[in-house]
Backbone as CSV, one residue per row, in Angstrom:
resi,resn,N_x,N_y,N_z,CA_x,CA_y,CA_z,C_x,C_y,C_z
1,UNK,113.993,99.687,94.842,115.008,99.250,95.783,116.238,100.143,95.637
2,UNK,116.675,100.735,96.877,117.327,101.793,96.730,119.081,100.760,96.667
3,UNK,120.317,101.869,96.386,121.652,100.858,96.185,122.355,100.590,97.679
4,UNK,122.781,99.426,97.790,123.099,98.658,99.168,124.074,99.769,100.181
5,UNK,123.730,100.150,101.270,124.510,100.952,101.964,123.978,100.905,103.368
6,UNK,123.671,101.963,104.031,123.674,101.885,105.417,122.141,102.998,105.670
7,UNK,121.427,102.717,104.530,120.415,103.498,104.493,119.363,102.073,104.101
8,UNK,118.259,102.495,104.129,117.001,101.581,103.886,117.453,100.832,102.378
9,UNK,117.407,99.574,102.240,117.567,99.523,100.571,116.231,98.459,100.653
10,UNK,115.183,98.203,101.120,114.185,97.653,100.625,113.178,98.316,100.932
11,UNK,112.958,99.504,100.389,111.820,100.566,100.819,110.856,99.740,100.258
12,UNK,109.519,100.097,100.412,108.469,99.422,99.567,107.408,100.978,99.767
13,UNK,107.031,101.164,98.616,106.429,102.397,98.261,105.122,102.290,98.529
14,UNK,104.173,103.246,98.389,102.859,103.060,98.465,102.199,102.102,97.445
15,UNK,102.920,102.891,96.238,102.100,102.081,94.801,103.203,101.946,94.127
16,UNK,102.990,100.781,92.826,103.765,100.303,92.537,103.177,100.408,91.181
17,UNK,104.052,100.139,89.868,103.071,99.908,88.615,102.964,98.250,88.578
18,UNK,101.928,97.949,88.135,101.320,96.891,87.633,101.533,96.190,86.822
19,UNK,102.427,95.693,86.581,103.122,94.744,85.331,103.204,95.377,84.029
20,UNK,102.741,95.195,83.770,102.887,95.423,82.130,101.862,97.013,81.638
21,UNK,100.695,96.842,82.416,99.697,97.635,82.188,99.935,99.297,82.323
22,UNK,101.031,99.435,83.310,101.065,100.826,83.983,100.249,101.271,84.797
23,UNK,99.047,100.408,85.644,98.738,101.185,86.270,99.592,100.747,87.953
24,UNK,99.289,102.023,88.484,99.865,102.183,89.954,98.985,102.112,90.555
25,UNK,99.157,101.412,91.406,98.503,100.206,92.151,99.419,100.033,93.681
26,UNK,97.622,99.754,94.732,98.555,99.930,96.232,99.627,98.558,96.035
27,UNK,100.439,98.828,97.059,101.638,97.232,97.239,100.542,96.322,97.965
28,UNK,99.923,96.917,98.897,99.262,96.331,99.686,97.868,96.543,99.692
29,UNK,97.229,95.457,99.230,95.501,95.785,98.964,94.730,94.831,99.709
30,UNK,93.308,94.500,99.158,92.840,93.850,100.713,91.931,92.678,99.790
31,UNK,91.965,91.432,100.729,91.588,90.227,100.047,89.753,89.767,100.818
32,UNK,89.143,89.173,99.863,87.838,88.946,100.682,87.344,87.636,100.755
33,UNK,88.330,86.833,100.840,87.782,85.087,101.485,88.047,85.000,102.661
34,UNK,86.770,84.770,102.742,86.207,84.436,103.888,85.487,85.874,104.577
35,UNK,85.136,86.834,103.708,84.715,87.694,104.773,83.251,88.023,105.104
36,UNK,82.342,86.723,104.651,81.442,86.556,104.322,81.038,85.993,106.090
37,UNK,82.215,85.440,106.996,82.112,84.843,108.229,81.730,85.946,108.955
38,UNK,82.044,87.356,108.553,81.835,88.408,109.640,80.889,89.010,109.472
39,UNK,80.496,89.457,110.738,79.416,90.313,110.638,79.165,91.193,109.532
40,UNK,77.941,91.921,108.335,78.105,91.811,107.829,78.042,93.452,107.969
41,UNK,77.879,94.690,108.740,77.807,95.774,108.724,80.203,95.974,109.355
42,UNK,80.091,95.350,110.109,81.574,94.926,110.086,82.042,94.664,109.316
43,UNK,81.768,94.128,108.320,82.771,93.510,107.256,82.775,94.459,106.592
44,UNK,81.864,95.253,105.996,81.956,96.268,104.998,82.286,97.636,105.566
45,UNK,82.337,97.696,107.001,83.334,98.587,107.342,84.478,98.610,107.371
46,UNK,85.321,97.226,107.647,86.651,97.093,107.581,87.431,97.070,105.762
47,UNK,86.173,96.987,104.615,87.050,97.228,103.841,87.579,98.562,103.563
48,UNK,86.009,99.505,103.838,86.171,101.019,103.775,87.470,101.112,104.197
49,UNK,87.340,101.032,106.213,88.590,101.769,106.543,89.762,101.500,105.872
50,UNK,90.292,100.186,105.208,90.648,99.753,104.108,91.381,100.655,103.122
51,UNK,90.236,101.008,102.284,90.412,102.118,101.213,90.809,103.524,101.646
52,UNK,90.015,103.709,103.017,90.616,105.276,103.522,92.244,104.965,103.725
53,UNK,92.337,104.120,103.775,94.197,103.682,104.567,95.078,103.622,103.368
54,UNK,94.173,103.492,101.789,95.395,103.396,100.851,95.170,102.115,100.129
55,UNK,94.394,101.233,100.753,94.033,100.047,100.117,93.190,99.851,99.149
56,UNK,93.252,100.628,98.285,92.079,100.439,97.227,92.015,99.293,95.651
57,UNK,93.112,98.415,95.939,93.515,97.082,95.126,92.491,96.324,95.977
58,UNK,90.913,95.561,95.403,90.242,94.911,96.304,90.323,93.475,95.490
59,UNK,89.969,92.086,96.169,90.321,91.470,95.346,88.728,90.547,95.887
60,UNK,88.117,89.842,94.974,86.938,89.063,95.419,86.920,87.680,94.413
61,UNK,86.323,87.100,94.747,85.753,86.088,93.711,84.022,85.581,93.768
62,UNK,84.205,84.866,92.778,82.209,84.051,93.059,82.169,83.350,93.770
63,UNK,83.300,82.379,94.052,83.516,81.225,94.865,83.403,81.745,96.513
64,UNK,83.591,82.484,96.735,83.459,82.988,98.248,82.562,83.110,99.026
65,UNK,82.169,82.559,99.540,80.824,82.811,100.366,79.772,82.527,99.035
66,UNK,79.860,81.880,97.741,79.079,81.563,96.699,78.382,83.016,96.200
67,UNK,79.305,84.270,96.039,78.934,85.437,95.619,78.749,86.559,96.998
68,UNK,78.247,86.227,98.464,78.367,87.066,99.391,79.716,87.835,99.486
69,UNK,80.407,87.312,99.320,81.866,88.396,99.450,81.999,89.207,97.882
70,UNK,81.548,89.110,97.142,81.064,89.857,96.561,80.127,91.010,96.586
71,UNK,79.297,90.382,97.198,77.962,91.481,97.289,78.734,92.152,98.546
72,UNK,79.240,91.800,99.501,79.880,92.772,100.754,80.888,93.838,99.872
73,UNK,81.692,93.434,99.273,82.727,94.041,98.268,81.734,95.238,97.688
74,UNK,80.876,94.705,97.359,80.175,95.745,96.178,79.549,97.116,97.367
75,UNK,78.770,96.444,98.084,77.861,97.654,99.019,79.366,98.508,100.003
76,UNK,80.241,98.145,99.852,82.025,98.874,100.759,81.937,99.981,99.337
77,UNK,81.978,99.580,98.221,82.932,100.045,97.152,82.234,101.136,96.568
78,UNK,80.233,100.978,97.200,79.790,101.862,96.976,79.641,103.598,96.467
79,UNK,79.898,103.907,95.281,79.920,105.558,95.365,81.501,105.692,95.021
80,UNK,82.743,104.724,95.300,83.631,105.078,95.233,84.353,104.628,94.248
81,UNK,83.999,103.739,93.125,84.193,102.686,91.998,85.417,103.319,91.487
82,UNK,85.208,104.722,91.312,86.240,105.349,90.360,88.246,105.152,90.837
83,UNK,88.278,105.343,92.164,89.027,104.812,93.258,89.565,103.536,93.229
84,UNK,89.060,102.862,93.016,89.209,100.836,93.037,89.596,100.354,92.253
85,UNK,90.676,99.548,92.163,91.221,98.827,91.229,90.501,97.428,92.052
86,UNK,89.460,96.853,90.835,88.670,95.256,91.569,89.025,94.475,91.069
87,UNK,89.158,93.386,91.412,89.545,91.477,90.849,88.392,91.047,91.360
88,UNK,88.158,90.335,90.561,86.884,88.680,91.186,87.472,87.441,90.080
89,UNK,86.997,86.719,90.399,87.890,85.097,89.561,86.557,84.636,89.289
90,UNK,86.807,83.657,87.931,85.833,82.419,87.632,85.883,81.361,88.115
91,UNK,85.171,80.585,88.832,85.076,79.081,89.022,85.713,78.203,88.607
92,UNK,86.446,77.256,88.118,86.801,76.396,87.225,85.659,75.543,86.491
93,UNK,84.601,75.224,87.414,83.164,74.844,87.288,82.573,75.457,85.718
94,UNK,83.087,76.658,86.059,82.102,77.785,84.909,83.093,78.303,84.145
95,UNK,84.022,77.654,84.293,85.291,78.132,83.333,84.910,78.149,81.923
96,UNK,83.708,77.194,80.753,83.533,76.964,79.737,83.334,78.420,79.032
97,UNK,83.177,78.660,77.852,83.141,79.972,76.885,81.881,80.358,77.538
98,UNK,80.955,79.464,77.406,79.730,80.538,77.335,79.828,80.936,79.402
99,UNK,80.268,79.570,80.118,80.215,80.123,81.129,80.506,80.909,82.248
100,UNK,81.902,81.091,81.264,83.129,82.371,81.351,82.200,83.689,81.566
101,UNK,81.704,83.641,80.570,80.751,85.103,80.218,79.620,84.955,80.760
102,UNK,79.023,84.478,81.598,77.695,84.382,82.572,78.331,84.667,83.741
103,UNK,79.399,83.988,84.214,80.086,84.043,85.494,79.926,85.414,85.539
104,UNK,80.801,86.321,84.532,81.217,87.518,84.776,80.293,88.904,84.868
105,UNK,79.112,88.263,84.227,78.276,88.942,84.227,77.439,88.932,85.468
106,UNK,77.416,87.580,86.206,76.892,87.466,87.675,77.546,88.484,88.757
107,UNK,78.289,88.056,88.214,79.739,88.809,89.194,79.751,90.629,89.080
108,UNK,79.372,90.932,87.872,79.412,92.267,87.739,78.127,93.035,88.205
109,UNK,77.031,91.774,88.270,75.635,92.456,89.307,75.824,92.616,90.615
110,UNK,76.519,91.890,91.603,76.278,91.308,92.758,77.549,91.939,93.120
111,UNK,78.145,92.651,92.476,79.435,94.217,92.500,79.003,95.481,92.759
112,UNK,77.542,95.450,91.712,76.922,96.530,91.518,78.044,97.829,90.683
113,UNK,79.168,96.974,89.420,79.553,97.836,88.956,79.496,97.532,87.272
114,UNK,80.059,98.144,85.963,79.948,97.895,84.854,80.949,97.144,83.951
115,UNK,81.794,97.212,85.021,83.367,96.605,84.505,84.239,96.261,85.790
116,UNK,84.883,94.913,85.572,86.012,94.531,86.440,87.206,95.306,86.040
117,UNK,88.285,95.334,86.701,89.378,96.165,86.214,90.873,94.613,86.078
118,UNK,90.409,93.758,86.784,91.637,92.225,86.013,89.937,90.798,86.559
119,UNK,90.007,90.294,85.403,89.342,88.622,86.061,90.281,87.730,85.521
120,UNK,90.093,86.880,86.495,91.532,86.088,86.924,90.183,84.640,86.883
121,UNK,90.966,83.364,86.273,90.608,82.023,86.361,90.827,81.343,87.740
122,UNK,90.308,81.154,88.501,90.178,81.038,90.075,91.529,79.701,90.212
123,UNK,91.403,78.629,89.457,91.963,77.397,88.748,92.324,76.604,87.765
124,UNK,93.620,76.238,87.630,93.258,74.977,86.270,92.042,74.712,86.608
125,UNK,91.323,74.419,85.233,89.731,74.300,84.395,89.958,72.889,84.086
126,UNK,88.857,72.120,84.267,88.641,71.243,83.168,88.421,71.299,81.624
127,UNK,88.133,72.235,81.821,87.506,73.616,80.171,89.152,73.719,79.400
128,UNK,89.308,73.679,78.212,90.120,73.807,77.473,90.837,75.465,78.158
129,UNK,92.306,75.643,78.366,92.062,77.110,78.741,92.302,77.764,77.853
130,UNK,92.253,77.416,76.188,92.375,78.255,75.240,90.646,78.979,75.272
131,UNK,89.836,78.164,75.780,88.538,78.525,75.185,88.018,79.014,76.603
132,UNK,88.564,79.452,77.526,88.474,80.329,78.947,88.745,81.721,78.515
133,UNK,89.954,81.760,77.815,91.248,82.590,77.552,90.365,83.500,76.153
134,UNK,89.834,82.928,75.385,88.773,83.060,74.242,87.903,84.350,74.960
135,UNK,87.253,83.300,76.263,85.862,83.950,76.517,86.401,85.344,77.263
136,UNK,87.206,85.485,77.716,88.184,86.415,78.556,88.667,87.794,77.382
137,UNK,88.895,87.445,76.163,89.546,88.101,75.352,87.519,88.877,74.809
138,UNK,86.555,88.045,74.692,85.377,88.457,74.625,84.762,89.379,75.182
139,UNK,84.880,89.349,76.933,84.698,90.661,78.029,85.541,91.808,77.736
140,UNK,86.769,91.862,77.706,87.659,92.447,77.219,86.887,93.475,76.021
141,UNK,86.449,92.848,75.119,86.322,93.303,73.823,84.749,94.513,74.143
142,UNK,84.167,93.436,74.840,82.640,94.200,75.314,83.200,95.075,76.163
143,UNK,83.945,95.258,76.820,84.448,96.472,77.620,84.099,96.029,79.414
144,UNK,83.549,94.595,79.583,83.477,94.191,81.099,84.492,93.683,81.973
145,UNK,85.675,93.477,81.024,86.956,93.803,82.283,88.165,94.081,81.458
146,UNK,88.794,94.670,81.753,90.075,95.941,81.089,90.896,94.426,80.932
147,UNK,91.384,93.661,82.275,92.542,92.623,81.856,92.126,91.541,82.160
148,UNK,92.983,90.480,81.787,93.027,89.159,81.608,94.315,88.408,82.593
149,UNK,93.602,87.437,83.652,94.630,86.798,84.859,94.247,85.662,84.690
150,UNK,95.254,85.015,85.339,94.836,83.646,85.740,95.227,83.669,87.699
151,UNK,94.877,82.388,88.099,95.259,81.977,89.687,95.648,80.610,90.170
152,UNK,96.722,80.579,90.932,97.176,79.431,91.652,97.563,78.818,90.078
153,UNK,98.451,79.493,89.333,99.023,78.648,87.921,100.817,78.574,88.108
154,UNK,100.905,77.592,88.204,102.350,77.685,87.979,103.386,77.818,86.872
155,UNK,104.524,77.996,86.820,104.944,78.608,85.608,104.450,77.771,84.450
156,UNK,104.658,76.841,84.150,104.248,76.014,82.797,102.783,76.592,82.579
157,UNK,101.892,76.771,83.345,100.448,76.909,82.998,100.217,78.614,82.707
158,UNK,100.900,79.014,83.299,101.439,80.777,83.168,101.356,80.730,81.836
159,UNK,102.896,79.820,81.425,103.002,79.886,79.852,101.952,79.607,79.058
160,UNK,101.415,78.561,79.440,100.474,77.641,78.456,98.979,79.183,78.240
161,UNK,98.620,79.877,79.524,98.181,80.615,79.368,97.906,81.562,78.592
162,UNK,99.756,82.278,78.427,100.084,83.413,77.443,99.455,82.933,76.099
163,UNK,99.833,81.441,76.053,99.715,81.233,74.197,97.983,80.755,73.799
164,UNK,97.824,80.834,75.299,95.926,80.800,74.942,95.628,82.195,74.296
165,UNK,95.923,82.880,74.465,95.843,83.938,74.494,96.236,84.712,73.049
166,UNK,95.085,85.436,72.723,95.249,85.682,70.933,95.248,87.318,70.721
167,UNK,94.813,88.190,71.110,95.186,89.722,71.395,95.420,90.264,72.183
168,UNK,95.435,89.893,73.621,95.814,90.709,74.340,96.421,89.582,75.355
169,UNK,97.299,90.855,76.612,98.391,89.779,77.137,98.221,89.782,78.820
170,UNK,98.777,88.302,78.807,98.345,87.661,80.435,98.716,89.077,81.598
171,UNK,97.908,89.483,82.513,98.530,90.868,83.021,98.719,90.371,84.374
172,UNK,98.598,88.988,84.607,98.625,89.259,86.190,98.557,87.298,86.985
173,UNK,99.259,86.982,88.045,98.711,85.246,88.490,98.955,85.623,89.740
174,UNK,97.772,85.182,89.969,97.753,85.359,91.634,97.124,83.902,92.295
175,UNK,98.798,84.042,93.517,99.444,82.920,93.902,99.577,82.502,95.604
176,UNK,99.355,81.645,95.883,100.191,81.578,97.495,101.230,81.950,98.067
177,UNK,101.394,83.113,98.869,102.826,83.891,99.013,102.749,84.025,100.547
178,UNK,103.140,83.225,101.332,103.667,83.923,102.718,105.586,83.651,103.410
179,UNK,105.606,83.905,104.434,107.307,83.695,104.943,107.590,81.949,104.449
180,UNK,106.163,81.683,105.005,106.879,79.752,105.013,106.758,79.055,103.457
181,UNK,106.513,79.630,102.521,105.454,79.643,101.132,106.442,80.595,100.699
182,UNK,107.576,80.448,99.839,107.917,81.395,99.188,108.783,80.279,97.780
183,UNK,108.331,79.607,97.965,108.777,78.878,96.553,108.674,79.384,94.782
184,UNK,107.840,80.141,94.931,106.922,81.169,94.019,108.472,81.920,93.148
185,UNK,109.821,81.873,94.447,110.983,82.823,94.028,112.139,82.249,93.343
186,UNK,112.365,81.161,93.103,112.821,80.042,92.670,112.708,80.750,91.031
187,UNK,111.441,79.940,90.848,111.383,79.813,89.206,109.864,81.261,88.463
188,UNK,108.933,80.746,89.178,107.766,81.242,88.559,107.767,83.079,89.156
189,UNK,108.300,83.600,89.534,108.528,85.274,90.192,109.838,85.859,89.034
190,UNK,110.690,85.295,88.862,111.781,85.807,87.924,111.183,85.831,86.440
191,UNK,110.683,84.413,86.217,109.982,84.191,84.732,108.637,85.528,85.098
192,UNK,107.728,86.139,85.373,107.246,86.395,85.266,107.584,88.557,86.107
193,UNK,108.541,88.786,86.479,109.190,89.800,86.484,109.614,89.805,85.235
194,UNK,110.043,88.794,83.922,110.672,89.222,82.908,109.866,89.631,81.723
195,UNK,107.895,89.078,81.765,107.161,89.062,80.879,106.542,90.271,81.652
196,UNK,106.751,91.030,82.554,105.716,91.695,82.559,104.363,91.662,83.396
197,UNK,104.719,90.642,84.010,103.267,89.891,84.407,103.589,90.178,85.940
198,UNK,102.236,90.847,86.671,102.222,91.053,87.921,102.071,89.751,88.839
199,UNK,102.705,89.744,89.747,102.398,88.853,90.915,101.764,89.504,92.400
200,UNK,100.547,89.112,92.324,99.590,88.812,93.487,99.759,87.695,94.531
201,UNK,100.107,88.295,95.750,100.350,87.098,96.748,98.818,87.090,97.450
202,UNK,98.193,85.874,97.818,97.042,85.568,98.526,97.548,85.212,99.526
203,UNK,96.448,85.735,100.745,96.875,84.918,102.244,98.497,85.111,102.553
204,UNK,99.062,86.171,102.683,100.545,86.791,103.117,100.678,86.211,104.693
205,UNK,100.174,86.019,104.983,100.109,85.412,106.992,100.039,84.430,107.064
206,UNK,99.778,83.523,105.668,99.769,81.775,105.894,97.933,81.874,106.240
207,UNK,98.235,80.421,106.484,96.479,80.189,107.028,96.822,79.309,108.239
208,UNK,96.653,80.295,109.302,96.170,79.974,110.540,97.577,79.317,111.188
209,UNK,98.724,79.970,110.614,100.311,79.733,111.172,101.071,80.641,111.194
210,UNK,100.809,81.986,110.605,101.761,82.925,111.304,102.434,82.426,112.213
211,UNK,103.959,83.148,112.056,104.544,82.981,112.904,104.411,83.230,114.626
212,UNK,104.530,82.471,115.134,103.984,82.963,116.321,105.209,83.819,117.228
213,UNK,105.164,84.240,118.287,106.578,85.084,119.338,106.946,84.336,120.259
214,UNK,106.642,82.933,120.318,107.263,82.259,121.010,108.045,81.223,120.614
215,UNK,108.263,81.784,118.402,109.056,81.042,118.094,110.268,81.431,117.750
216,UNK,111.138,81.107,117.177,112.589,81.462,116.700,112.504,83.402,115.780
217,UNK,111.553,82.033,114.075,110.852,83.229,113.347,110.205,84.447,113.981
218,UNK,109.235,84.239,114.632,108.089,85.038,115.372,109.215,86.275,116.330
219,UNK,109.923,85.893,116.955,110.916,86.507,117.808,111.496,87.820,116.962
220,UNK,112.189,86.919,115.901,113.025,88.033,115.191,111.979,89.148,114.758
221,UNK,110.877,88.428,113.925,109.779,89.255,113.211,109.445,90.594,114.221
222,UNK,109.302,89.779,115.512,109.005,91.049,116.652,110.191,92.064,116.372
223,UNK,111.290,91.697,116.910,112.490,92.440,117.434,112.198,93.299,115.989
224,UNK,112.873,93.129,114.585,112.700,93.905,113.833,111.756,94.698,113.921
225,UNK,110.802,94.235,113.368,109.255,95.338,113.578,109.021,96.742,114.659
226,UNK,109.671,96.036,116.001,109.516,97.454,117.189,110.754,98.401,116.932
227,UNK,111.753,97.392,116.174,112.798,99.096,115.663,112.613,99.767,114.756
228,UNK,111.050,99.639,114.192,110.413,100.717,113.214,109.401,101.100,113.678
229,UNK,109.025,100.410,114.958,107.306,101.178,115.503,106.540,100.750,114.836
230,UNK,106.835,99.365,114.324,105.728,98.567,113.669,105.249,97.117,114.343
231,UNK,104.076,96.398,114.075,103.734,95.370,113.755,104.705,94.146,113.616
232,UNK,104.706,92.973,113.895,105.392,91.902,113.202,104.508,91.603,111.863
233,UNK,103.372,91.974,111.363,102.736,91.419,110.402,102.915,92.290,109.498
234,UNK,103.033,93.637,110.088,103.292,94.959,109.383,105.174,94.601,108.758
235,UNK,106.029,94.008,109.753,107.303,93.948,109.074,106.882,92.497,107.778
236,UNK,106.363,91.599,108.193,105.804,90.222,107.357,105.693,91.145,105.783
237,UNK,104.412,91.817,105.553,104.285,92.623,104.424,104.632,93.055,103.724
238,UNK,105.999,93.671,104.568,107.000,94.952,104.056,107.481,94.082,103.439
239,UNK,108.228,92.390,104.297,109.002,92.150,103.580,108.737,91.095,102.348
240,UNK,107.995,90.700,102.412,106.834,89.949,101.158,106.641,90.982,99.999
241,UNK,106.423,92.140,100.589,106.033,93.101,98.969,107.333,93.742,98.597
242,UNK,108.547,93.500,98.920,109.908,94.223,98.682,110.227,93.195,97.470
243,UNK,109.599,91.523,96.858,110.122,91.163,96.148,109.452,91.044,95.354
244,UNK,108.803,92.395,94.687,107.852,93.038,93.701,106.365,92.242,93.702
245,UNK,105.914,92.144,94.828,104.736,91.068,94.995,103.818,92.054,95.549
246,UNK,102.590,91.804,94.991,101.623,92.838,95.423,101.201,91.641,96.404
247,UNK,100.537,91.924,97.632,100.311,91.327,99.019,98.778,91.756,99.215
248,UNK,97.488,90.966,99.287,96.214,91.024,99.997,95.829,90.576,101.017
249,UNK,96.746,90.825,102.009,95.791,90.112,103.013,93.950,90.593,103.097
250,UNK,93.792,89.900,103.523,91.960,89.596,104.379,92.157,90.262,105.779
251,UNK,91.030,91.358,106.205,90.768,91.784,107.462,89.527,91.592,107.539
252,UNK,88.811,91.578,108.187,87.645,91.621,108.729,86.665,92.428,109.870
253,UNK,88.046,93.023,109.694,87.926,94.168,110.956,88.908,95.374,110.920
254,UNK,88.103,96.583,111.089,89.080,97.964,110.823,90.486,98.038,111.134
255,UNK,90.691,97.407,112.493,91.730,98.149,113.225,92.768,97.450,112.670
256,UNK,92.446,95.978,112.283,93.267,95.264,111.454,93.845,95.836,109.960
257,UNK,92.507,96.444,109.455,92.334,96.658,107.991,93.457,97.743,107.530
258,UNK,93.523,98.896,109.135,94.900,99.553,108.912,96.027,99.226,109.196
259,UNK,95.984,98.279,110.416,97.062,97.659,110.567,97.874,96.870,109.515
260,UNK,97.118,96.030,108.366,97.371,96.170,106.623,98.055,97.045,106.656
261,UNK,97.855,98.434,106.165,98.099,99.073,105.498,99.599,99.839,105.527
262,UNK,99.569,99.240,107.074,101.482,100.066,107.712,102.442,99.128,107.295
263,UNK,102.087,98.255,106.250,103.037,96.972,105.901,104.120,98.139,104.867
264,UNK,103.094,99.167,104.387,103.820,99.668,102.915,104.121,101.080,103.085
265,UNK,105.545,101.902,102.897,105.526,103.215,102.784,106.567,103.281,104.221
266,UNK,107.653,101.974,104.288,108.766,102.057,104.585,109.392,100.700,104.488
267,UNK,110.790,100.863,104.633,111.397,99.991,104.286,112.539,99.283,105.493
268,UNK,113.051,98.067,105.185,113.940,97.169,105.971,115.065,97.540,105.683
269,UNK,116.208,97.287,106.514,117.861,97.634,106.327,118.150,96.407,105.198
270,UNK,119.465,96.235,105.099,120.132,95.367,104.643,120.010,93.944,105.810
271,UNK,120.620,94.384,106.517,121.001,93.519,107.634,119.407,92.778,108.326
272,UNK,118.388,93.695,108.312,117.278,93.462,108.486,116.710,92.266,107.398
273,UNK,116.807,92.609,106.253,116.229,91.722,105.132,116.945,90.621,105.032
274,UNK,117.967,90.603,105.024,119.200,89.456,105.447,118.378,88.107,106.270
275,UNK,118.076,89.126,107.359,117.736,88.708,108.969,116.736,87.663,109.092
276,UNK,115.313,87.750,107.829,114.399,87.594,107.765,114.494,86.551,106.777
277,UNK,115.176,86.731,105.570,115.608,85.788,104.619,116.068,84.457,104.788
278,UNK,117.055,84.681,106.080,117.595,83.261,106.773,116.847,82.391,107.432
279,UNK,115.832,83.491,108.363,114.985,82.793,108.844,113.323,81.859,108.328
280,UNK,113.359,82.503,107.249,112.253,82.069,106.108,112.841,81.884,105.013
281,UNK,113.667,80.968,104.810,114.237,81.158,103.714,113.806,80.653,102.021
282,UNK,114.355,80.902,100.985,113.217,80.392,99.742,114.502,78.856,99.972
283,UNK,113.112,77.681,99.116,112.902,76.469,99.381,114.413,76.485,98.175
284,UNK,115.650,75.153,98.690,116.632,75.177,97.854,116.334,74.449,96.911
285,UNK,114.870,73.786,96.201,114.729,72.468,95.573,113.622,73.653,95.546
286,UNK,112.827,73.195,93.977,111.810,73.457,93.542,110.725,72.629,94.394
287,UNK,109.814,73.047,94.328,108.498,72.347,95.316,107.129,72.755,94.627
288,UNK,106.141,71.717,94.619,104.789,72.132,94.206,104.209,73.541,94.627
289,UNK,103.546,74.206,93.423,103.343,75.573,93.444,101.952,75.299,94.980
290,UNK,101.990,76.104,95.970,101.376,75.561,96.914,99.987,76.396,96.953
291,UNK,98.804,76.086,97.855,97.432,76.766,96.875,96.681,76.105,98.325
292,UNK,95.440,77.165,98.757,95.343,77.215,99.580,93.134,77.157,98.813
């Protein structure tokens, strides 16, 4: 973020580093629930064009399509593994030690790769999460995924997380983040800008409420957006990943998949971010971490 003046001060870069880890990583990468609904030579084209656009942060789970968005993930990612920074999540179901480490191993066939690069706990577990956190520190050790996440945890469980945790450290929680959904900035985004710990926004467009242009929000979103030759979803992005939040939306389709990708690699005015802030503004009262 550049210093307040009459020039861009919420640029948002291509890549960003990754919490704690160092790696650089797109702002904007691409999410796969639900992409199991689309056609399925379509679907695995729209992640490609995807990755040609810069999007190579892919994010999947088992729970999706019960492993199909996986296997679509895997036959896209084809040949290009070296390129990809991948996520997939555990079940809460299969959250237990031993089933931590079956999950992941399902997950790493139906990828068709040898290693995840973050697995993330899909949910609070019924499973102790010291003994999730155990089986996690186990893959790790075997060399089947570099880091250790959790998902949809709010700060207390963030914490409770870290101290599950016996050699190596929480790298990442990925959370519900859109304009109307920004409660995340309150408490659990500052605490976790201070440890190090990356934040992943899921579903950046809401589910099935984007703002629309025939509303107040939707209006402005327009007006801004065409004084950059962008998108309203493309300004949505920009301004979602300006508050160090890595952003996945889901495409399902190419033209979309780049249309992603123009969210990142410019930035909002002052007066612009202002603009957008008022109109979406973060919640003045703490509110349940929200989860989709």
């Amino acid at each position: 973020m550049k210093a307040l003046g009459t020039l861009r001060v919420f640029d948002v870069e291509h890549r960003r580093t990754f919490g704690w880890t160092g790696e650089q990583l797109p702002v904007v990468g691409q999410g796969t629930w639900r992409l199991e609904e689309t056609d399925r030579g379509r679907a695995v084209e729209a992640v490609r064009a995807g990755m040609d656009a810069g999007m190579t942060l892919i994010d999947t789970a088992e729970m999706y399509g019960n492993g199909v968005a996986e296997e679509l993930t895997g036959e896209a990612i084809r040949g290009r593994g070296p390129e990809v920074f991948l996520v997939s999540k555990v079940l809460p179901s299969n959250a237990s030690y031993d089933g931590t480490l079956r999950a992941c191993e399902r997950s790493l066939k139906r990828l068709g790769v040898d290693r995840l690069d973050l697995y993330l706990l899909h949910w609070e577990s019924q499973y102790p999460l010291r003994e999730t956190m155990r089986a996690m520190e186990t893959l790790v050790s075997r060399g089947l995924i570099r880091y250790i996440g959790v998902s949809n945890f709010d700060l207390d469980q963030v914490r409770e997380a870290q101290q599950a945790l016996q050699s190596n450290r929480l790298a990442c929680d990925q959370v519900l983040f859109h304009l109307k959904d920004r409660g995340i900035e309150r408490r659990l985004l500052p605490y976790c800008r201070e440890q190090q710990i990356a934040i992943m926004g899921y579903s950046p467009f809401g589910h099935g409420d984007f703002p629309k242009h025939t509303t107040a929000g939707g209006l402005i979103l327009e007006e801004i957006a065409q004084r950059h030759k962008k998108t309203a979803r493309q300004a949505a992005l920009n301004f979602l990943a300006s508050r160090d939040v890595f952003v996945i939306p889901k495409s399902g389709d190419s033209e979309h998949a780049i249309e992603n990708s123009g969210g990142m690699g410019w930035g909002l005015t002052e007066e612009e971010y202002a603009i957008i802030d008022h109109a979406f503004p973060v919640p003045d009262h703490d509110v349940p971490l929200g989860m989709i």
